[in-house]
MARMAR-827487 format. One line per field, with one value per residue: chain; residue number from 1; residue in three letters; x, y, z of N, C-alpha, C in turn. Coordinates in steps of 0.05 Angstrom, whole numbers, plus 5000, padded with zeros to 4 digits. Example, Ala and Ser with C-alpha at 12.3 -4.5 7.8 and 13.67 -1.06 7.14 Angstrom:
chain [A_A]
resi [1_2]
resn [ala_ser]
n_c1 [5264_5257]
n_c2 [4886_4955]
n_c3 [5156_5142]
ca_c1 [5246_5273]
ca_c2 [4910_4979]
ca_c3 [5156_5143]
c_c1 [5264_5258]
c_c2 [4934_5001]
c_c3 [5156_5157]
***
This chain:
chain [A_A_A_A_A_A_A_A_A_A_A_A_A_A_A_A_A_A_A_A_A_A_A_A_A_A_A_A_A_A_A_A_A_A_A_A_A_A_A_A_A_A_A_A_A_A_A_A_A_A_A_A_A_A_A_A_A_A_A_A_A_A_A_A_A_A_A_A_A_A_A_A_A_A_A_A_A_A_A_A_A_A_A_A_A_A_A_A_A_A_A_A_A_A_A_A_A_A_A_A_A_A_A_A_A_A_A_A_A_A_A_A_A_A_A_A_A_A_A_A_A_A_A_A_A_A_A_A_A_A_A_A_A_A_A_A_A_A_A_A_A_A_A_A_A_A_A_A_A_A_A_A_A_A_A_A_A_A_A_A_A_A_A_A_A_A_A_A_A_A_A_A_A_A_A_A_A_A_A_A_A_A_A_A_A_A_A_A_A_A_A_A_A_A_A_A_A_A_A_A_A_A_A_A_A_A_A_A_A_A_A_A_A_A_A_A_A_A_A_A_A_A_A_A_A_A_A_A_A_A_A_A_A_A_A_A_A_A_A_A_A_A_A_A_A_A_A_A_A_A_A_A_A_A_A_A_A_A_A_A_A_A_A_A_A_A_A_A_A_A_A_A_A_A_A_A_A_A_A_A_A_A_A_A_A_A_A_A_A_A_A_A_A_A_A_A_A_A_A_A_A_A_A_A_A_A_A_A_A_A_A_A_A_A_A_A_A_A_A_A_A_A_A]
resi [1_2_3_4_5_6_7_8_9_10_11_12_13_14_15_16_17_18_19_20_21_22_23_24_25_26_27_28_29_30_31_32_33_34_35_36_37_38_39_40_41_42_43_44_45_46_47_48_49_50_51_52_53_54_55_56_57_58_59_60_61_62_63_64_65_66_67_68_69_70_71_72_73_74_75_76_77_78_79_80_81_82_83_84_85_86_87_88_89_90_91_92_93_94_95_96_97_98_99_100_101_102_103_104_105_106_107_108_109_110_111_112_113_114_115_116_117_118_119_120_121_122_123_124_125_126_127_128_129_130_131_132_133_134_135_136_137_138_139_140_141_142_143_144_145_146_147_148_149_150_151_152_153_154_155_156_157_158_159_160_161_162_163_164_165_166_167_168_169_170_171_172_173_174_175_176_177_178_179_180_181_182_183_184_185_186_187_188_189_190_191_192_193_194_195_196_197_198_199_200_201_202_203_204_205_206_207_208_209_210_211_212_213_214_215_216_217_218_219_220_221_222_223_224_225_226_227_228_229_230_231_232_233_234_235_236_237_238_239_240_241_242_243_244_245_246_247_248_249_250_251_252_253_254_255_256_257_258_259_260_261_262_263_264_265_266_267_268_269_270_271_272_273_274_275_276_277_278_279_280_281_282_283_284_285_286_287_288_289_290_291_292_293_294_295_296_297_298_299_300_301_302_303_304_305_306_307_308_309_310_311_312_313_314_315_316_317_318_319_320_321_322_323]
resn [unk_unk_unk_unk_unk_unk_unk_unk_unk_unk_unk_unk_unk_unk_unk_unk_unk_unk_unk_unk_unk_unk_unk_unk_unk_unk_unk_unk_unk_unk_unk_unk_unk_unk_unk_unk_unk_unk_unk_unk_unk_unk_unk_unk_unk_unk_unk_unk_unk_unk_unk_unk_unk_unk_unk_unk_unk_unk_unk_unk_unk_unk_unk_unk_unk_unk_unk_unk_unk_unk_unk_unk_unk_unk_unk_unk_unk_unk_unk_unk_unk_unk_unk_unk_unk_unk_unk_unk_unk_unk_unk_unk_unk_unk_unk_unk_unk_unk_unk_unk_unk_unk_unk_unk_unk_unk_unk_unk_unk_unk_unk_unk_unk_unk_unk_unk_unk_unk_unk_unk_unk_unk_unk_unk_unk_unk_unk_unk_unk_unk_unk_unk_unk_unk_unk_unk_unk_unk_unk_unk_unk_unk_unk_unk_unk_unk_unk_unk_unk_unk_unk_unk_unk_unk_unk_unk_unk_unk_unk_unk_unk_unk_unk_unk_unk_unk_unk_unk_unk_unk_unk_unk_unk_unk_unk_unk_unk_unk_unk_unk_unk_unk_unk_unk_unk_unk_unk_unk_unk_unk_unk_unk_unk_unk_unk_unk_unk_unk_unk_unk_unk_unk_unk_unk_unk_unk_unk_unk_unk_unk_unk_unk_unk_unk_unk_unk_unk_unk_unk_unk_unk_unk_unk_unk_unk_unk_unk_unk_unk_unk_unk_unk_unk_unk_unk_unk_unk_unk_unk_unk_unk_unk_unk_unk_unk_unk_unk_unk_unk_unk_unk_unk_unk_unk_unk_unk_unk_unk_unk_unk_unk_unk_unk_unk_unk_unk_unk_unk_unk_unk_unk_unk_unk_unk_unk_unk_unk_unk_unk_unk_unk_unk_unk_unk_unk_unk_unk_unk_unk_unk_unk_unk_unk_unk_unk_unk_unk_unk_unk_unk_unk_unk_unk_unk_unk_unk_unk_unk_unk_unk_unk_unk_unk_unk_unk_unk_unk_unk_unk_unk_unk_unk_unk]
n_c1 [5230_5244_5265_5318_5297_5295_5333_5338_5379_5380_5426_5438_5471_5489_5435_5419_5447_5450_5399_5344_5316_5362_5382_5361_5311_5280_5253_5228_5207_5167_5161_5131_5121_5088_5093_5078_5072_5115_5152_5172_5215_5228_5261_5276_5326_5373_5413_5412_5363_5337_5342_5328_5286_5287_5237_5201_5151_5165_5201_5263_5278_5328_5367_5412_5407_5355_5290_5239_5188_5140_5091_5050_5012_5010_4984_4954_4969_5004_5042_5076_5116_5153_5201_5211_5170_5114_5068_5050_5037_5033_4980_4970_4926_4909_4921_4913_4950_5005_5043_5098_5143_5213_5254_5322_5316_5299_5249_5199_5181_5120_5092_5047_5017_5014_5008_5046_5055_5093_5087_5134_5169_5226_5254_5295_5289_5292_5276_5229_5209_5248_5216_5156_5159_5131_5083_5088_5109_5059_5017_5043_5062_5063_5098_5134_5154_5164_5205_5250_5249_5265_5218_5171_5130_5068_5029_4971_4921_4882_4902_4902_4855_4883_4882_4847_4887_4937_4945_4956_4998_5034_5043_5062_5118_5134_5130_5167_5186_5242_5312_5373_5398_5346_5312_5322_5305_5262_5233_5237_5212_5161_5167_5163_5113_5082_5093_5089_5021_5002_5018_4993_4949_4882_4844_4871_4879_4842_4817_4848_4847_4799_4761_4752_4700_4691_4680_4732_4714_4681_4708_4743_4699_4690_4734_4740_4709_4715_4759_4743_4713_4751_4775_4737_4726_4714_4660_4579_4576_4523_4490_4454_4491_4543_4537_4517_4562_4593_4563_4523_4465_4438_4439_4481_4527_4535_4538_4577_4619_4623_4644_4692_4726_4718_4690_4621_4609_4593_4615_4665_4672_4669_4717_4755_4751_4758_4815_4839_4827_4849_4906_4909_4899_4951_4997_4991_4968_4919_4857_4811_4757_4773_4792_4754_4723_4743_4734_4683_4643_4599_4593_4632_4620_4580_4620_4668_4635_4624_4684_4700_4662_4692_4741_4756_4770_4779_4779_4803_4847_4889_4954_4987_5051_5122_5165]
n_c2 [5368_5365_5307_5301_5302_5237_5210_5205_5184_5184_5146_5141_5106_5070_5043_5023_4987_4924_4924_4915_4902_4918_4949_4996_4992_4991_4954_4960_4941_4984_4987_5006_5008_5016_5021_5027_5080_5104_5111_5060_5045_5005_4987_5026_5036_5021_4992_4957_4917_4904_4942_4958_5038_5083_5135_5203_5205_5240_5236_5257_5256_5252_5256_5234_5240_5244_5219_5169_5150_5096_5089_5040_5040_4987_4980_5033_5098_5144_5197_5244_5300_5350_5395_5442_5452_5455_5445_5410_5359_5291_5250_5190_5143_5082_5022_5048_5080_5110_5153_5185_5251_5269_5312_5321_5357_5362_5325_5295_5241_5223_5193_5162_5157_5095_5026_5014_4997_4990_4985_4998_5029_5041_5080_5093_5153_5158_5105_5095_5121_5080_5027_5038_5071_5092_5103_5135_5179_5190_5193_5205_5268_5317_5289_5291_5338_5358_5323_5351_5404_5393_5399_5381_5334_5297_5234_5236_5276_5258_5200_5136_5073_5008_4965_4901_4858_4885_4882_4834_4820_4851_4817_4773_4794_4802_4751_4725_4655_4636_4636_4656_4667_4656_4687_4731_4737_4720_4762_4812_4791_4802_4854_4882_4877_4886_4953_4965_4946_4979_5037_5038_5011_4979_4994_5029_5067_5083_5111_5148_5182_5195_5252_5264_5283_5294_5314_5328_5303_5265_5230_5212_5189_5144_5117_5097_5069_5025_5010_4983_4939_4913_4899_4866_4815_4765_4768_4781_4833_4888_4937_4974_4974_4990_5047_5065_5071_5107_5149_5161_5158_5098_5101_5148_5119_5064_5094_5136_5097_5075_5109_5124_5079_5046_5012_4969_4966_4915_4880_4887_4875_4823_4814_4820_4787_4737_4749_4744_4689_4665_4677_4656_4602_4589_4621_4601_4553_4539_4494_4496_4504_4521_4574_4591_4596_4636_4684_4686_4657_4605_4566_4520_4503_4544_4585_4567_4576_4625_4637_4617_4653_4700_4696_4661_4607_4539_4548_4501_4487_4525_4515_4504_4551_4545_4520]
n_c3 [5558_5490_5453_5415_5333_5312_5249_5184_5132_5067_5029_4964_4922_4971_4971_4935_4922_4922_4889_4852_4784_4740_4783_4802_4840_4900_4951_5016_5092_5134_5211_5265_5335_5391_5449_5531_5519_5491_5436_5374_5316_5266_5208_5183_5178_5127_5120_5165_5179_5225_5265_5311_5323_5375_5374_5359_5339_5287_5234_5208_5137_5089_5026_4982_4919_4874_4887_4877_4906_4920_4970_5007_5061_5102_5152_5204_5200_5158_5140_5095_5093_5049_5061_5024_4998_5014_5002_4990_5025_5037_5053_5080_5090_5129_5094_5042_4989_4954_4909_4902_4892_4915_4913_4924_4972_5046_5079_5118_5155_5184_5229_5269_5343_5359_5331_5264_5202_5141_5069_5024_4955_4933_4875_4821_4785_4725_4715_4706_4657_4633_4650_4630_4580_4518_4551_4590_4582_4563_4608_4654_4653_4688_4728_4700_4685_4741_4759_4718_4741_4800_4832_4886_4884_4883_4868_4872_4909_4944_4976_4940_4955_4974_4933_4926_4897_4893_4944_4948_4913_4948_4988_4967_4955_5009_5027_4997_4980_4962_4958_4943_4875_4848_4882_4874_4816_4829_4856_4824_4783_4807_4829_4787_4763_4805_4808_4743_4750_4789_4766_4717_4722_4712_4758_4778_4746_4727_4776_4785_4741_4752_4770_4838_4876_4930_5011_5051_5102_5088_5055_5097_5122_5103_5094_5146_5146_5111_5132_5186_5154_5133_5175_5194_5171_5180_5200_5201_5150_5147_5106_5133_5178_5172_5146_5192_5215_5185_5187_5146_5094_5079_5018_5007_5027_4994_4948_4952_4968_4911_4886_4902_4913_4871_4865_4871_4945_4960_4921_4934_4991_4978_4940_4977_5020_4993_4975_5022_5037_5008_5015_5056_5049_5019_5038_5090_5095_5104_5107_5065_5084_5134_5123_5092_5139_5163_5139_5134_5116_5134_5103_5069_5020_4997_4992_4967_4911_4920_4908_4861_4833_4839_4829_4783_4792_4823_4894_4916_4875_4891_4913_4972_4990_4968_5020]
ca_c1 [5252_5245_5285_5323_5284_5309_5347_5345_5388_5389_5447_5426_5487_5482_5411_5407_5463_5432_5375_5327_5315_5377_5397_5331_5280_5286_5234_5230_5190_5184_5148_5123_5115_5085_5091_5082_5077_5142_5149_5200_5205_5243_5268_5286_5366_5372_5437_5403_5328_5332_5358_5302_5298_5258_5233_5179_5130_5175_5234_5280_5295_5341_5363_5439_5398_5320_5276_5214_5170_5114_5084_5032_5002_4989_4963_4956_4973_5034_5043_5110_5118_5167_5203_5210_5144_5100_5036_5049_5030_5021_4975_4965_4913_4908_4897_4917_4975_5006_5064_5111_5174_5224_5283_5349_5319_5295_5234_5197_5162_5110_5074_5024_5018_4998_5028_5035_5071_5090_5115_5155_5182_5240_5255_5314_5265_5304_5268_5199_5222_5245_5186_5132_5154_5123_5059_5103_5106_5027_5007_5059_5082_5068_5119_5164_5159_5173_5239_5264_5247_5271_5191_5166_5105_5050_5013_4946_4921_4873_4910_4884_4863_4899_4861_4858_4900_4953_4961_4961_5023_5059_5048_5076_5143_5149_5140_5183_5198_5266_5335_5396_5388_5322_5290_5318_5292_5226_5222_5238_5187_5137_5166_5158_5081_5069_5090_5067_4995_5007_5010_4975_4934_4853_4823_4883_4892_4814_4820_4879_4837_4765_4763_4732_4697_4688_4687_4747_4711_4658_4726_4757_4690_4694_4766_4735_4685_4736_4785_4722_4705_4775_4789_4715_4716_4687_4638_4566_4576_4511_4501_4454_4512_4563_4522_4514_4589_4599_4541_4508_4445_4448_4441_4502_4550_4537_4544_4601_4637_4638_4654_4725_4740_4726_4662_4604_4617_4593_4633_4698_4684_4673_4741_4774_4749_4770_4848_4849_4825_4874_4930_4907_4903_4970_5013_4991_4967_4894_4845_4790_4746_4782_4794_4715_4704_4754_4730_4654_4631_4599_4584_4651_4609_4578_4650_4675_4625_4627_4706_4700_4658_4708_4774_4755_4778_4760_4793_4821_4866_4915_4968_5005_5076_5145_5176]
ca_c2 [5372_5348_5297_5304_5279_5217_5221_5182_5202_5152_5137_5125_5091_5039_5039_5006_4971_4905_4925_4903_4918_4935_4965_5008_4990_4970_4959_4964_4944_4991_4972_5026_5003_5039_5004_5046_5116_5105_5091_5044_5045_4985_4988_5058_5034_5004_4968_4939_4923_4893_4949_4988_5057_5105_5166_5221_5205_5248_5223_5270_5247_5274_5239_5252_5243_5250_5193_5167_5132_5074_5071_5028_5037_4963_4986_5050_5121_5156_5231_5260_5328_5360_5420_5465_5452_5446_5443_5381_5347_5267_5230_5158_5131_5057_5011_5066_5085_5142_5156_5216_5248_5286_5319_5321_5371_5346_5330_5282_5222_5231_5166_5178_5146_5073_5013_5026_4979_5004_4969_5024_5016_5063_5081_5117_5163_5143_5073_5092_5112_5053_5015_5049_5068_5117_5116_5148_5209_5197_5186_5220_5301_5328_5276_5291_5370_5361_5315_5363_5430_5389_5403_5360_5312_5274_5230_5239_5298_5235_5179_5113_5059_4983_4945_4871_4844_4897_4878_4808_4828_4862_4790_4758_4799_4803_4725_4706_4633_4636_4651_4663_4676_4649_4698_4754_4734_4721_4789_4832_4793_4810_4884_4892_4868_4913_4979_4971_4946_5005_5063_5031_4983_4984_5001_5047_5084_5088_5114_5168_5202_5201_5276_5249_5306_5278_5334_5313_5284_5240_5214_5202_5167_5122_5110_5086_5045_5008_4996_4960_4911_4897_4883_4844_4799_4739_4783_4796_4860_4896_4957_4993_4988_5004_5070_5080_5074_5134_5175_5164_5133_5072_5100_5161_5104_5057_5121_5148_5079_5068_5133_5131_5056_5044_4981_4973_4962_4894_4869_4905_4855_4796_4805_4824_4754_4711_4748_4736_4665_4648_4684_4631_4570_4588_4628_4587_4522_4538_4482_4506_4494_4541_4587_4601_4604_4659_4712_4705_4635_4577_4541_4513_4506_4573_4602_4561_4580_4659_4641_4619_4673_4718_4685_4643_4578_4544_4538_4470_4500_4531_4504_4524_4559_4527_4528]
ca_c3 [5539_5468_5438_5380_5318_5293_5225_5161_5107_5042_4998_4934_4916_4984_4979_4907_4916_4923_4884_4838_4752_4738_4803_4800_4846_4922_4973_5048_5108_5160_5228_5281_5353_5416_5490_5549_5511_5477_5401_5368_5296_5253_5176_5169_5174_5101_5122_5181_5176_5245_5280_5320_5328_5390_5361_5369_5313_5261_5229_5184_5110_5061_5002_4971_4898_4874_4897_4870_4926_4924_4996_5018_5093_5112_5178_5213_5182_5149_5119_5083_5082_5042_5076_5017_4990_5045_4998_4982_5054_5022_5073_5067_5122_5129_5067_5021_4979_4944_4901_4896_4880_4924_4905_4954_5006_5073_5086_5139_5149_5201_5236_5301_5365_5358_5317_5237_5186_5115_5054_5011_4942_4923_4845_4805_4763_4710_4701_4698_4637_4617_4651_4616_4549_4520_4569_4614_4567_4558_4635_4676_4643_4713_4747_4683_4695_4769_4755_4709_4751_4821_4843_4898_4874_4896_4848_4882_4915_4961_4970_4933_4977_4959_4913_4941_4873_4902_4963_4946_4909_4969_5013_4955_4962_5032_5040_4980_4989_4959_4965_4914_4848_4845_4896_4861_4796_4833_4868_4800_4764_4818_4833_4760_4754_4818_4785_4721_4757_4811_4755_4697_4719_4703_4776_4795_4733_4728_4794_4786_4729_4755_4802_4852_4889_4973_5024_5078_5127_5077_5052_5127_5142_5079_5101_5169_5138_5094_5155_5187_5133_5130_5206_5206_5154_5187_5224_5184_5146_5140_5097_5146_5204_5152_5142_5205_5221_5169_5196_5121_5091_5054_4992_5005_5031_4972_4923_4955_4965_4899_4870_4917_4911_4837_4854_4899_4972_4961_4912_4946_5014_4965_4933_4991_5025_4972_4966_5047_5032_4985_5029_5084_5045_5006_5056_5118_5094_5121_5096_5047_5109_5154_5105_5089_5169_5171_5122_5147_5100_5152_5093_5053_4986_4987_4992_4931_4898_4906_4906_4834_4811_4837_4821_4762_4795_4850_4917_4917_4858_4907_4929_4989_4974_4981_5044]
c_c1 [5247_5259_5288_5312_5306_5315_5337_5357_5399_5419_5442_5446_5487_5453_5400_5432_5462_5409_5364_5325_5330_5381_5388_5315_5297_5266_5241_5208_5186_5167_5144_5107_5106_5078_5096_5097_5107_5144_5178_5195_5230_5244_5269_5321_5367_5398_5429_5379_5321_5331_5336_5304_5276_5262_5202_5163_5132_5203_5244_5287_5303_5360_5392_5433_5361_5318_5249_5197_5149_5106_5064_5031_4996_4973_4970_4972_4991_5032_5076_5097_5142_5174_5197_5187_5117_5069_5035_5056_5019_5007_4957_4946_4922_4906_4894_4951_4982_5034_5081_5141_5186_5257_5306_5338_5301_5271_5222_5174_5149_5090_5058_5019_5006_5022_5023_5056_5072_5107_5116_5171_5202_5246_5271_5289_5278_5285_5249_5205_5226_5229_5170_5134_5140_5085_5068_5095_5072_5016_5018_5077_5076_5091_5138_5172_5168_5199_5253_5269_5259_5253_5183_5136_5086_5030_4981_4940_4903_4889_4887_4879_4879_4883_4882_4877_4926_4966_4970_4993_5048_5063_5064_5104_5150_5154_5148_5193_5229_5293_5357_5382_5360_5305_5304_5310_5260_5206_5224_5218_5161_5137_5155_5122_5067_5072_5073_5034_4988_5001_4993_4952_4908_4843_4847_4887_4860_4813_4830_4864_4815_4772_4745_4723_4680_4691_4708_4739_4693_4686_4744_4726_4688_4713_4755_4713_4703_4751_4762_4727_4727_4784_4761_4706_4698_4665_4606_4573_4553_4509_4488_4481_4544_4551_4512_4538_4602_4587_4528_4487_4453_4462_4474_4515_4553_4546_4570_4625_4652_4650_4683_4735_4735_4699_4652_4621_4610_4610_4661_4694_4683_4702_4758_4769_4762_4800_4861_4853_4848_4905_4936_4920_4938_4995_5018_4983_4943_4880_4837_4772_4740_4785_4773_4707_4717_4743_4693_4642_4631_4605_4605_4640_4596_4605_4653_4663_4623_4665_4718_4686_4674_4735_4773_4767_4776_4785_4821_4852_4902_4920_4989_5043_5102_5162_5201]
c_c2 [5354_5337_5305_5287_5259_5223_5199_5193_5180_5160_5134_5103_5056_5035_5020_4984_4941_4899_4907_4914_4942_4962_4990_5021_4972_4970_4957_4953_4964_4982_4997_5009_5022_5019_5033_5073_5110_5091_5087_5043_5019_4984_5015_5054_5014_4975_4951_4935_4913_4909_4968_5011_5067_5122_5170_5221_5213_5236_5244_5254_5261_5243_5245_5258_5241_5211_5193_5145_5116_5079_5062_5031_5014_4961_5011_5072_5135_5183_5240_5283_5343_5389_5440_5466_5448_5442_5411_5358_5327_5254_5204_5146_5102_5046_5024_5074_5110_5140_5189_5219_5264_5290_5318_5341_5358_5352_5308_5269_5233_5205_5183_5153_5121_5051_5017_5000_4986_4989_4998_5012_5041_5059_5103_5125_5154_5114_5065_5097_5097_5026_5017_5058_5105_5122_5125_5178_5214_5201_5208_5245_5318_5323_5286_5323_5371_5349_5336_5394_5413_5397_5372_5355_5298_5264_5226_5249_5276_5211_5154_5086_5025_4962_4914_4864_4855_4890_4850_4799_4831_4828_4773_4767_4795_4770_4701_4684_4624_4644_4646_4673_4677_4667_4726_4756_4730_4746_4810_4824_4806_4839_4894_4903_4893_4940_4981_4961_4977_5030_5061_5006_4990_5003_5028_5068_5093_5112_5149_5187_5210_5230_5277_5268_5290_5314_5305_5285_5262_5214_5194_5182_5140_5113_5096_5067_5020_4993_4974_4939_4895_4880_4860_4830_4775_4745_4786_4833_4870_4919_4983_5009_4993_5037_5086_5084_5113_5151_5174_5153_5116_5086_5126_5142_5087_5070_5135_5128_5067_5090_5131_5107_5037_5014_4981_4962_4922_4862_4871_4883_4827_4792_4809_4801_4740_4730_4738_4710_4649_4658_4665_4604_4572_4590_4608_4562_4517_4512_4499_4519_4527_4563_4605_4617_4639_4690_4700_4679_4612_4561_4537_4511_4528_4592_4583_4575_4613_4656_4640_4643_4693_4713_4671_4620_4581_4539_4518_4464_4499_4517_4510_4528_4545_4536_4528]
c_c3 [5515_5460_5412_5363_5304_5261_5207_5139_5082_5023_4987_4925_4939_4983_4949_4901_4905_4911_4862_4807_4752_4755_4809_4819_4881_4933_4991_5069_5129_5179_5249_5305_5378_5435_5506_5551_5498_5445_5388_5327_5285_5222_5161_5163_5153_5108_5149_5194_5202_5269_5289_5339_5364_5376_5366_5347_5282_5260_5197_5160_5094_5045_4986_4934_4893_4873_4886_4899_4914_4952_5005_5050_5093_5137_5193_5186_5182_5130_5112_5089_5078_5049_5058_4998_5001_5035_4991_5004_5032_5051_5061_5093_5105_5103_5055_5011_4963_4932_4908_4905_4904_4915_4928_4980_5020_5073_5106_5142_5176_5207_5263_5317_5351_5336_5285_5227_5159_5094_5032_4988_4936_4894_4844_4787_4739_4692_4706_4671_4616_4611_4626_4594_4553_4531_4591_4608_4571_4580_4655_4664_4673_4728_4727_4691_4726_4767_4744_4728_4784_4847_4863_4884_4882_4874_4851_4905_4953_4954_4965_4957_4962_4951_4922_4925_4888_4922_4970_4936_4928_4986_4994_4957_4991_5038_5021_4991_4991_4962_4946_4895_4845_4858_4881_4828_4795_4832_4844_4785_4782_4824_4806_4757_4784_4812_4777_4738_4776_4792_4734_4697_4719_4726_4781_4772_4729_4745_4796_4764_4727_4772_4815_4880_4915_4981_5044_5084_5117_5071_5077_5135_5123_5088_5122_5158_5127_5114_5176_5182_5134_5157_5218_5187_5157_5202_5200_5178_5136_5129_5114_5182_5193_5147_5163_5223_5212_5179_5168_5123_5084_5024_4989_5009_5004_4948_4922_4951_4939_4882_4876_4910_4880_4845_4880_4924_4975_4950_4926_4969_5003_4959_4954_5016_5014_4968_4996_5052_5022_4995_5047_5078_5023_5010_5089_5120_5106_5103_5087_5069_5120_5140_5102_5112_5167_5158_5124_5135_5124_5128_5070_5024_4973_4986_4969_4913_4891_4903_4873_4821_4819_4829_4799_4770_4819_4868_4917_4897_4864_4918_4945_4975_4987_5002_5037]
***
């Protein structure tokens, strides 16, 4: 006997209550658990982000006004699909993101067996808008034709994956130091700078207008190569067992990797070392040291040293954040 699917139905009105630029912009965590075959989900109840749900992998959403989405996968994989538009199936694997619009009818988030974690930004369409000016008009006449016609949207047909700078961003909101005024003057300047970087920013807007012709499954094994590097940073990453992860040669994985992720494969685990680095020694108070060991560097001076040519300053710079 099937359970009934779990529900979510937003308020716009409680859901921005509290919000952010000009009462705008909110974000969310949500959290997806599975223990012994049973899955728990956490931050789908806006008024109580504590409050965890069971449910069967789908969860109903409807919306009492149009919604604009942000959502980042920070681990494991997430798909919308809008009921009365059903071509517009958005899937987000791991370590990728995706925008898009939905109007008031119901459509449904869809997670899959295993644990997932998602940060989610919500937006009145309204205040892109006012964001962006008129590169709104210049960038986004598809998203404007879908608001006006009450067309569901997706701003990328493959979702993008999260450029390190990006997600360096999201850790900075979720582990705002502050509280009162001050943390919501923090979190608007930083929701702000993720937007505008999110729709206009160099690698993602690069990105969003290259047509970047993958079959599926070259793209799903790129996707699995990526999720790799990322879960073996202190491990050697070689490029023949990177290549032979995908099923490619060298030279297709290199070719492909950077066609989809906007810079070679080599550079991509350099920067994505040095933003983990600097999450360690800033978020957790890692030495320099420890820091290096963790993202794959024995030797503390060869990590400075590719940490400056990737960051323009060195290490010793950062300083952990206020408790």
């Amino acid at each position: 006997m099937n359970k009934e699917l779990l529900r979510k139905e937003i308020k716009v009105n409680q859901l921005f209550e509290n919000g952010f630029i000009d009462n705008s912009v909110q974000f969310n965590e949500v959290e997806v658990t599975t223990k012994n075959n049973s899955s728990f989900v956490r931050g789908i109840d806006f008024s109580d982000n504590q409050l965890i749900h069971e449910f069967d992998s789908e969860i109903c959403v409807s919306s009492d006004e149009d919604l604009i989405k942000l959502h980042f996968s920070l681990e494991g994989s997430y798909n919308y699909q809008p009921l009365k538009h059903i071509k517009y199936l958005v899937q987000i694997p791991e370590n990728h993101c995706n925008m898009f619009y939905y109007p008031t009818t119901e459509g449904r988030d869809i997670f899959f067996k295993g644990n997932a974690k998602s940060f989610e930004v919500f937006v009145k369409p309204s205040l892109l808008k006012n964001l962006l000016g008129t590169q709104f008009d210049l960038s986004f006449e598809k998203l404007k034709n879908a608001i006006q016609n009450s067309n569901s949207f997706v701003l990328w047909d493959k979702s993008k994956f999260i450029p390190p700078n990006i997600r360096s961003k999201i850790n900075e909101i979720i582990q705002c130091p502050y509280k009162g005024e001050v943390r919501k003057t923090y979190l608007e300047s930083k929701l702000t700078v993720l937007m505008i970087d999110f729709l206009l920013g160099r690698q993602t807007s690069k990105l969003s207008k290259t047509n970047i012709k993958l079959l599926n499954s070259d793209y799903l094994a790129l996707v699995r190569v990526e999720d790799h590097i990322r879960k073996n940073l202190k491990e050697p990453l070689k490029i023949m067992d990177l290549a032979d992860l995908a099923g490619f040669n060298a030279t297709k994985l290199k070719r492909d990797f950077k066609k989809l992720y906007g810079v070679t494969i080599f550079k991509y685990i350099t920067a994505l070392r040095m933003e983990v680095a600097k999450s360690l020694i800033t978020q957790e108070g890692a030495t320099i040291a420890h820091a290096a060991y963790e993202v794959g560097y024995a030797n503390p001076q060869h990590f400075t040293t590719a940490f400056k040519r990737t960051m323009g300053y060195v290490p010793s710079e950062l300083k952990p954040a206020v408790q």
